[in-house]
MARKOLVO-839489 format. One line per 8 residues: number of its first residue (from 1); for each residue x, y, z of C-alpha. Coordinates in steps of 0.5 Angstrom, whole numbers, plus 500, padded with zeros to 3 digits. Example, Ala and Ser with C-alpha at 12.3 -4.5 7.8 and 13.67 -1.06 7.14 Angstrom:
% residues 2
1 = 525,491,516 | 527,498,514 $
END
This chain:
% residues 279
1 = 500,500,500 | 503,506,498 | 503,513,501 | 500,517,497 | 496,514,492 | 494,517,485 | 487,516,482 | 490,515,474 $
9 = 497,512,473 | 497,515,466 | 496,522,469 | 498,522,477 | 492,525,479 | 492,526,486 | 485,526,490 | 483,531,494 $
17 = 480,529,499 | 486,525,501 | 491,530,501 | 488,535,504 | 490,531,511 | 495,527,509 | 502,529,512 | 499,531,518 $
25 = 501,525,522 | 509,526,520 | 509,534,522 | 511,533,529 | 516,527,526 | 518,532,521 | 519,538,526 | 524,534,531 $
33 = 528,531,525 | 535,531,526 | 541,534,524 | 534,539,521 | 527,538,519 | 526,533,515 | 523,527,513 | 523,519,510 $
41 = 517,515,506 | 518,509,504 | 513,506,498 | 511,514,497 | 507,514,491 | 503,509,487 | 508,505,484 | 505,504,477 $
49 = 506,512,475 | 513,512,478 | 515,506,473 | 513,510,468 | 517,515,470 | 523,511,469 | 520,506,463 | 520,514,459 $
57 = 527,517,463 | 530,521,458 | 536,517,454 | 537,524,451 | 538,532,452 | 533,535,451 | 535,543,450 | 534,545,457 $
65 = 538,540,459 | 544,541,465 | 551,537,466 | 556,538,470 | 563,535,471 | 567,538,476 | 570,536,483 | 564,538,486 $
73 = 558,535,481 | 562,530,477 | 558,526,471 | 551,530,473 | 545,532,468 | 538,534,469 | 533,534,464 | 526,538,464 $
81 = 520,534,465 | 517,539,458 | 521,535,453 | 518,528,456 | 510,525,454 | 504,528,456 | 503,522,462 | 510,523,465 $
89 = 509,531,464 | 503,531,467 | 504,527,473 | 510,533,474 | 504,538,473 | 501,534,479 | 507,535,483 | 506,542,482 $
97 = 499,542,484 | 494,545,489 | 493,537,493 | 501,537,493 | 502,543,496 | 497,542,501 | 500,535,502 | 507,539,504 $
105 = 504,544,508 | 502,540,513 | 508,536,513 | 513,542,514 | 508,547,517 | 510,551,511 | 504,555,508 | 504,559,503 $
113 = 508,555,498 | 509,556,491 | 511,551,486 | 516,552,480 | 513,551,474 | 520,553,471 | 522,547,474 | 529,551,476 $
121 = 534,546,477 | 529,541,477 | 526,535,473 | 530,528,473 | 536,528,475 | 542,522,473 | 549,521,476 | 553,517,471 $
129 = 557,511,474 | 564,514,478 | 560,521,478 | 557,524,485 | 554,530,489 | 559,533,493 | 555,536,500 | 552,543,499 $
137 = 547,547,501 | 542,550,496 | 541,557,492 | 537,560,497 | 533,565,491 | 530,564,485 | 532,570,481 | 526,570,476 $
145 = 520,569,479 | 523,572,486 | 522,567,491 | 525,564,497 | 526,557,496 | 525,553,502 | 523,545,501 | 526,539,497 $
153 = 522,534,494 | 526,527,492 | 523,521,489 | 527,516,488 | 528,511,482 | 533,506,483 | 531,499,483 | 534,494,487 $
161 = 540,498,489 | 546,495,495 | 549,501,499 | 556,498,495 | 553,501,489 | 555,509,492 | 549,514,491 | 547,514,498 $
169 = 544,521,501 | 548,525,506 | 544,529,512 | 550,533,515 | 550,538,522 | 549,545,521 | 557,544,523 | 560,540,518 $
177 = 563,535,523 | 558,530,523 | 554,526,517 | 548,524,521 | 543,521,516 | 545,517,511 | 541,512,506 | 540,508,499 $
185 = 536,512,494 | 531,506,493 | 526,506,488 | 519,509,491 | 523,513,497 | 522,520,498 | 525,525,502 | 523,532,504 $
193 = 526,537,507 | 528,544,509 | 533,547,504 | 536,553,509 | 543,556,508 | 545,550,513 | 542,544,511 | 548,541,508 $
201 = 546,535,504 | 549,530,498 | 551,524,495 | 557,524,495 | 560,517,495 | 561,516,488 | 557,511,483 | 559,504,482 $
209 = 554,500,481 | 557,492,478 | 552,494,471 | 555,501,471 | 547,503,472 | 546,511,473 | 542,514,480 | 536,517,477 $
217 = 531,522,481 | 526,525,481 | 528,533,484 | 522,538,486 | 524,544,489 | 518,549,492 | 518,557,495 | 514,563,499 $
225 = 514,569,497 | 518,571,503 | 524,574,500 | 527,581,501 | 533,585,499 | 536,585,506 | 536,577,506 | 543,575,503 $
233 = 543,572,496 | 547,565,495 | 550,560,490 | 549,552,492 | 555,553,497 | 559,546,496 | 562,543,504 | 568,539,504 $
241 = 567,533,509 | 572,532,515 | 577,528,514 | 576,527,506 | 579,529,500 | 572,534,498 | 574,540,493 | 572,546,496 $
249 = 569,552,489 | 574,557,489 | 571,561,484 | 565,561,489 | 568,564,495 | 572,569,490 | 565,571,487 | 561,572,493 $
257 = 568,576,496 | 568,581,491 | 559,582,492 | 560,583,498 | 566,589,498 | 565,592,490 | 560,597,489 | 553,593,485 $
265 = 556,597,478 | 563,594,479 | 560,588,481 | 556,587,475 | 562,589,470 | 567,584,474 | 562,578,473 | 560,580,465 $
273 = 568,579,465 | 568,572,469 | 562,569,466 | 567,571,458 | 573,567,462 | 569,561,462 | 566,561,455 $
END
């Protein structure tokens, strides 16, 4: 039995009535979470809809697609769920639904969420055997719409799959000394959580499944309308572990050095100079 469940499995329609309770029970479960509120659900959703999700799973960039292949995110790209067939698109559409929402709103407490119908970032994520995701702390402003973004969704699709094969999902304290949570990105498992500027998390144990199968996701991110120019405006902030050989980004530090201490026209010259270095 799963938690949720969809009314169509060729749509994701979520019912109503259901979520406009469900969650409720894991609040205080959620709220005492440690290292930071969160929380795990196994057998998450109905799982004929999540296995269309992985029969259709793009086996091509689309034109919005994002790869990254550094030291902090190695053999990483994201595909945009607008490109995929109108079943896979619809259930994101139901992601991003008033149900859904209310489903998260009595987890965490948080009212007043706003979907990205943008999907900034978002959509399926693949990392590629050898590849990780360093720990980090995500960007905090969505620079279009405006918004601050507050919570994490994580949906899982990895059939079958033995912590030897890397890919687990690190919840680390607010200090960097300790990872306190650690698990499989199992098929059908979700988690949840707080994305403050503290709330360090990853995978960065490296990808080496015996078939050379990638760790696929589903990555869904949700904001408020609470952001304002007193609040200061960050990159994802990538950490490196105690006792590790984790790569810190220089050239973020460097970049939010220069925001803070150069007048907004100069800084604004600075990175027009920075991005044509890079190209």
């Amino acid at each position: 039995m799963s938690y949720l469940e969809v009314k169509d499995s060729h749509f994701g329609y979520f019912d109503i009535e259901q979520m406009q309770s469900k969650g409720l029970e894991l609040a205080e479960k959620y709220a005492q979470a440690d290292p930071f509120p969160h929380i795990v659900i196994d057998d998450f959703i109905s799982p004929e809809i999540l296995e269309i999700c992985l029969e259709e799973f793009p086996s091509e960039h689309d034109p919005e697609s994002v790869t990254f292949d550094r030291a902090q995110e190695r053999f990483k790209a994201g595909f945009h769920p607008d490109y995929t067939s109108p079943t896979v698109r619809s259930f994101f559409n139901s992601l991003n639904s008033r149900p859904f929402l209310n489903f998260l709103e009595n987890i965490t407490g948080i009212q007043g969420l706003i979907p990205d119908p943008h999907f900034l970032g978002g959509g399926f994520h693949q990392i590629q055997q050898g590849g990780h995701l360093s720990v980090h702390a995500d960007f905090n402003h969505h620079q279009k719409l405006d918004l601050e973004r507050r919570i994490n969704v994580l949906i899982y699709l990895n059939k079958d799959w033995s912590d030897d094969y890397g890919g687990q999902i690190e919840l680390w304290d607010r200090k960097m000394k300790n990872c306190v949570v650690s698990m499989t990105p199992e098929f059908n498992r979700c988690v949840i959580f707080n994305t403050d500027s503290d709330s360090f998390h990853g995978n960065p144990n490296p990808i080496n499944h015996p078939n050379g199968t990638p760790r696929r996701s589903i990555a869904l991110y949700y904001y408020t309308a609470t952001w304002d120019k007193q609040k200061r405006e960050h990159t994802t902030q990538f950490k490196a572990r105690p006792k590790s050989t984790d790569e810190i980004d220089w050239s973020i530090k460097f970049s939010e050095f220069f925001a803070d201490i150069l007048p907004p026209v100069i800084y604004r010259c600075f990175k027009r100079v920075q991005n044509r270095l890079k190209r």
